[in-house]
C-alpha positions as CSV (number, residue, x, y, z in Angstrom):
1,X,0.0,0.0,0.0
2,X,1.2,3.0,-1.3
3,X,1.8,6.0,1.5
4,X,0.5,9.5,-0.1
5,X,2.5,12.4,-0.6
6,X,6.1,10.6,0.1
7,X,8.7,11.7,-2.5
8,X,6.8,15.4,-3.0
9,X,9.0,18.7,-2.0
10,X,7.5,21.2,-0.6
11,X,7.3,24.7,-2.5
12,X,9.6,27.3,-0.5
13,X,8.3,31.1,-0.3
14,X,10.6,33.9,-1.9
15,X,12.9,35.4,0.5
16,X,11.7,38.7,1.9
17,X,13.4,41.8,1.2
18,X,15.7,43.1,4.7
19,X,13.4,45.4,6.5
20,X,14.3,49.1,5.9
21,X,15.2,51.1,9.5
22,X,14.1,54.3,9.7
23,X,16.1,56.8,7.9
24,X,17.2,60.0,10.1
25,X,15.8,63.4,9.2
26,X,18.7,66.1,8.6
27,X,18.7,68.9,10.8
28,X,17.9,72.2,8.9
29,X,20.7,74.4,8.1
30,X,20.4,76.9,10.9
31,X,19.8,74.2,13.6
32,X,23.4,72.9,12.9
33,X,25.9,73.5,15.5
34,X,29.0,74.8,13.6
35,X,26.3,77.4,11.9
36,X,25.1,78.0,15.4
37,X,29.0,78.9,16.6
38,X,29.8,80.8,13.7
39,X,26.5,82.8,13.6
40,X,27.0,83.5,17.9
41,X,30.8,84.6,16.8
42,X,29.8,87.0,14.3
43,X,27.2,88.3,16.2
44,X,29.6,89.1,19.2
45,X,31.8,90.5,17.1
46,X,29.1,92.7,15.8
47,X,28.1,93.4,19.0
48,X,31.8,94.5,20.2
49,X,32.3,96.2,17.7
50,X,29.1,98.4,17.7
51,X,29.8,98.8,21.5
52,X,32.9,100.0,20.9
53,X,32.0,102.6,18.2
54,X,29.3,104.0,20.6
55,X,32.4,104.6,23.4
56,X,34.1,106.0,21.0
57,X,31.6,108.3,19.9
58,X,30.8,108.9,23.9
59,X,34.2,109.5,24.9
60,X,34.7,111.7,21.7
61,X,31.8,113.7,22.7
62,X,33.1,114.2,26.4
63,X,36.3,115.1,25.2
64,X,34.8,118.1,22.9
65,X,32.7,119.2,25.8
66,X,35.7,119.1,28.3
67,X,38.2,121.2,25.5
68,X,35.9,123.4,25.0
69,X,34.7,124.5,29.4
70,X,38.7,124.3,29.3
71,X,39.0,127.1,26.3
72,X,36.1,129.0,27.9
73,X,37.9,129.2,31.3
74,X,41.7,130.1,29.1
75,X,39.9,133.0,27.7
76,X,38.5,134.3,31.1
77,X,41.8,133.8,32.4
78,X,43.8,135.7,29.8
79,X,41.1,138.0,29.5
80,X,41.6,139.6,33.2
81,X,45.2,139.4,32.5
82,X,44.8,141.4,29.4
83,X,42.5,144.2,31.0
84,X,45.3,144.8,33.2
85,X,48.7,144.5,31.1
86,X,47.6,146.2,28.1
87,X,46.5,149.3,29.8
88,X,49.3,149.6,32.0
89,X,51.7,149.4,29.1
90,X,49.8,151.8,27.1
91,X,50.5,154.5,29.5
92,X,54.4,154.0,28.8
93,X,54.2,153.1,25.2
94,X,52.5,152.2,22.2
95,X,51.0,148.4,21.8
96,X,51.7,147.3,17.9
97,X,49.3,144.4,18.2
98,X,51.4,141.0,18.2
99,X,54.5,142.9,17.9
100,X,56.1,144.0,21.1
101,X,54.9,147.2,22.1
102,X,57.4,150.2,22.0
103,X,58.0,151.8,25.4
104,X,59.7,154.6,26.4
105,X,60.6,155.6,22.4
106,X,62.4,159.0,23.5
107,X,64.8,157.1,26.3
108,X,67.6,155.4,23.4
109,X,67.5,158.3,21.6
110,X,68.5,161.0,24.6
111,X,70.9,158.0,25.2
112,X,72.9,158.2,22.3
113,X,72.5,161.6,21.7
114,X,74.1,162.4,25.2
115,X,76.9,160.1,24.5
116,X,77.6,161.7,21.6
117,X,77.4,165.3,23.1
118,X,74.3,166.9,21.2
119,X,70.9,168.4,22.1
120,X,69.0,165.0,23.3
121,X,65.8,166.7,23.3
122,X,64.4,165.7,26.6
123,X,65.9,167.2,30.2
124,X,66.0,165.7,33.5
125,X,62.5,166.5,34.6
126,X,61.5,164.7,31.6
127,X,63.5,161.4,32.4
128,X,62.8,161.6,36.2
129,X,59.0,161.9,35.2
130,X,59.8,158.8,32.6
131,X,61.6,156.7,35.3
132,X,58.6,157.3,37.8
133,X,55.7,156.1,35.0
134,X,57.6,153.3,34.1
135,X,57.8,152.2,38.2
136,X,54.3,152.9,38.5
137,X,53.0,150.7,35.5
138,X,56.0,147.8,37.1
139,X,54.0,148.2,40.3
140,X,50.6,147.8,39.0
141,X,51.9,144.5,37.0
142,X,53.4,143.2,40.0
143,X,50.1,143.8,42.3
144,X,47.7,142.2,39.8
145,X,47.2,137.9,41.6
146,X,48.3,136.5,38.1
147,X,48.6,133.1,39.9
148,X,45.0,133.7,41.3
149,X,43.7,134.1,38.0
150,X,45.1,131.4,35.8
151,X,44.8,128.7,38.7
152,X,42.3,125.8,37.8
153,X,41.4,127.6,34.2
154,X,42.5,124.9,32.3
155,X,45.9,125.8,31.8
156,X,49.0,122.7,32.0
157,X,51.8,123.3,34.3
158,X,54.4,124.8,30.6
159,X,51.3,126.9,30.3
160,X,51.6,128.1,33.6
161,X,55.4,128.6,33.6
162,X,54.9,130.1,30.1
163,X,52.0,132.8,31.5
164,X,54.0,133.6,34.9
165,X,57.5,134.0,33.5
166,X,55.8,136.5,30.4
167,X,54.2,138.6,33.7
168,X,57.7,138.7,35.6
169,X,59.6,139.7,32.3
170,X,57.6,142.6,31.9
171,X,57.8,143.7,34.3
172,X,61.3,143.1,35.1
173,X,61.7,145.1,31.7
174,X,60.4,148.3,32.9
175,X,61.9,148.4,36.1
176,X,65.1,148.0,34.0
177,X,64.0,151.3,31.6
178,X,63.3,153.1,34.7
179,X,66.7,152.3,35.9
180,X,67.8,153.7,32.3
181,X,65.7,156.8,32.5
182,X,67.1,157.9,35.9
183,X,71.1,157.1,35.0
184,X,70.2,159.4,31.5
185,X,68.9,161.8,33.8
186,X,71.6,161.8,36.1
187,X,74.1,162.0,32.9
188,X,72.4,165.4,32.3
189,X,73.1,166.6,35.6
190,X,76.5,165.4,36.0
191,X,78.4,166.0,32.8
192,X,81.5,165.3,33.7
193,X,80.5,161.9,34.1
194,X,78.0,161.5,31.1
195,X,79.8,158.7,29.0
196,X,80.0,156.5,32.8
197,X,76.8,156.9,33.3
198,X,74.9,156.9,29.7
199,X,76.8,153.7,29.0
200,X,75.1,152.2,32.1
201,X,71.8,153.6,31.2
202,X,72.3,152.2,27.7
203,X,73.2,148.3,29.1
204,X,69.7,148.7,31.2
205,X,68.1,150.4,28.8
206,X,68.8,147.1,26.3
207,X,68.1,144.4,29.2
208,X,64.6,146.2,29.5
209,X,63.2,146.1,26.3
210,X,64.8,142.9,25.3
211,X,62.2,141.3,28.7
212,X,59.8,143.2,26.9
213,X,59.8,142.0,23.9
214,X,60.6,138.1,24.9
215,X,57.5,138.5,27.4
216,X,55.2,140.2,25.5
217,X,56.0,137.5,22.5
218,X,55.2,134.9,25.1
219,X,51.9,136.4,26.2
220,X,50.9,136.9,22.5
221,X,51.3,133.4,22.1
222,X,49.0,132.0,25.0
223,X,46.3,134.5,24.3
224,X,46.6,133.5,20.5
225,X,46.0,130.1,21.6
226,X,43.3,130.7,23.8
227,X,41.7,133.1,20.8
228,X,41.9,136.3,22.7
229,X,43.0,139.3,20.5
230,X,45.8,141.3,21.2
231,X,45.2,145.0,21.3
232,X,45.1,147.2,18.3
233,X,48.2,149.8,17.5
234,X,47.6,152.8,19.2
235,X,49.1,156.2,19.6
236,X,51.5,157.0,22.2
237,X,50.6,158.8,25.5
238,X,51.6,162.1,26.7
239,X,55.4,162.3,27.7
240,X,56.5,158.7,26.6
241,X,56.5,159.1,22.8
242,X,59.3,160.7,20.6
């Protein structure tokens, strides 16, 4: 008896294709970290920079502000220094503006004339009166606070040194022509020892307008800078011109 089905194979079922995993989603571009980095570095650099310009422009304003309260102080400074040295000079010479003023014009030439034995066109009343204007405008000079009125006006310590030592020079200068008005004078009176005595007057007479000059150059540079104006030429006053 036969047994059924013995000797048949079975059919086998096609293989399966692999299951597929899942497949990972890429990030979009601005989620990614090195964009993340480099967009946080450029940012802060950005941001430095922008802070940066604003201190800048801050500190750039502060310093314009503080320059100019400094100037405005300068010119009050210089101004109340003016109102007294230019008037003071003015009634022992003529101010030429920037140029150093000319004081005492009729003391060189009685000087030289004397020493040469002519006329010098002044006598000794003249040159005693002379020597005492130029003591009195030294005096005044001397009795003004210069130190008073430049302190804390927003002047550096050459500034200072500049201002004060211009002051003392001048003043210095026409104690020295006074000195020079009363030896010519006394030159006049003594005859015999004229060419003693005017050669004296002429060495002082030198000494004081060379201070002049070097402080009045001084002071026309600080009130230049501080944009005060110097005074205007103006005529000479009675008994110091030529």
């Amino acid at each position: 008896m036969a047994i059924k089905g013995k000797g048949k194979t079975r059919s086998k079922a096609p293989a399966r294709a692999p299951k597929r995993g899942p497949v990972p989603v890429p990030k979009p571009f601005g989620q990614r970290t090195w964009v993340r980095l480099t967009a946080a570095f450029i940012a802060g650099v950005f941001l430095m920079s922008m802070s940066w310009w604003v201190w800048e422009g801050l500190d750039k304003n502060r310093n314009t502000k503080a320059a100019a309260a400094d100037q405005a102080q300068q010119q009050q400074a210089i101004a109340a220094w003016k109102a007294t040295l230019e008037p003071t000079l003015s009634t022992v010479g003529q101010l030429q503006g920037v140029t150093p003023p000319q004081i005492a014009t009729t003391l060189t030439p009685a000087i030289a004339a004397i020493a040469k034995g002519t006329d010098p066109g002044v006598n000794e009343a003249d040159l005693t009166t002379l020597a005492t204007q130029l003591d009195d405008a030294a005096k005044t000079l001397e009795k003004f606070k210069l130190t008073d009125a430049i302190r804390d006006h927003g002047f550096d310590r050459n500034e200072v040194d500049v201002i004060t030592s211009a002051h003392d020079e001048i003043s210095q200068g026409l104690r020295a022509l006074a000195i020079a008005a009363r030896l010519t004078a006394l030159a006049i009176a003594v005859p015999d020892r004229a060419e003693e005595l005017t050669a004296a007057a002429k060495q002082a007479a030198e000494t004081g307008q060379s201070l002049i000059q070097h402080g009045w150059t001084k002071y026309g540079n600080i009130a230049g800078a501080a944009g005060i104006p110097l005074a205007a030429p103006q005529g000479l006053p009675a008994g110091a011109g030529s």
